[in-house]
C-alpha positions, -999 to 999 in steps of 0.1 A, spaced: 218 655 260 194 630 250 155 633 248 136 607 257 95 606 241 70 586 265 43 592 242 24 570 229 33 571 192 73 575 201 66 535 220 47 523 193 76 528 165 99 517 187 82 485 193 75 484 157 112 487 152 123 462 172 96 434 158 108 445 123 148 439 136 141 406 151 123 394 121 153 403 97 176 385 121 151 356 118 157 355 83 192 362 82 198 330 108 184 308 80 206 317 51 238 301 43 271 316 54 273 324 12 242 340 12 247 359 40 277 371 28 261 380 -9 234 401 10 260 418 28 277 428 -2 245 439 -22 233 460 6 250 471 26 285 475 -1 258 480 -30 279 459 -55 263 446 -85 257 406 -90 285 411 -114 310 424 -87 300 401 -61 307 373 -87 341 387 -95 350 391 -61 336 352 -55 351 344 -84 316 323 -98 292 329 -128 273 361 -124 244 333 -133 252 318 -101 248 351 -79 218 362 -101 201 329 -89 209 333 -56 183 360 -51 151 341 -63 
């Protein structure tokens, strides 16, 4: 059973929310396929630059510099 909120707090977050999601996907759209894939792995696989550059097979340097 779900509960659905009308109030209006429960339609401000979720508008919030949804302005918040389409930003990120704004910025996601502009990065490289490689740096899409590096942010994938830092976040959401929490690897550390020196695992994602393993795994890429590149100088940690290169990862690290990535992220400026």
């Amino acid at each position: 059973m779900q509960i659905v909120s009308d109030s209006a707090e429960a339609e401000y977050f979720s508008k919030k929310d949804w302005e918040q999601i389409r930003d990120v996907e704004r910025i996601i759209s502009k990065l490289t396929p490689i740096q899409r894939n590096r942010l994938y792995l830092r976040i959401v696989r929490r690897l550390s630059f020196k695992e994602i550059s393993k795994i890429e097979e590149v100088g940690i340097t290169s990862v690290e510099d990535s992220y400026q």
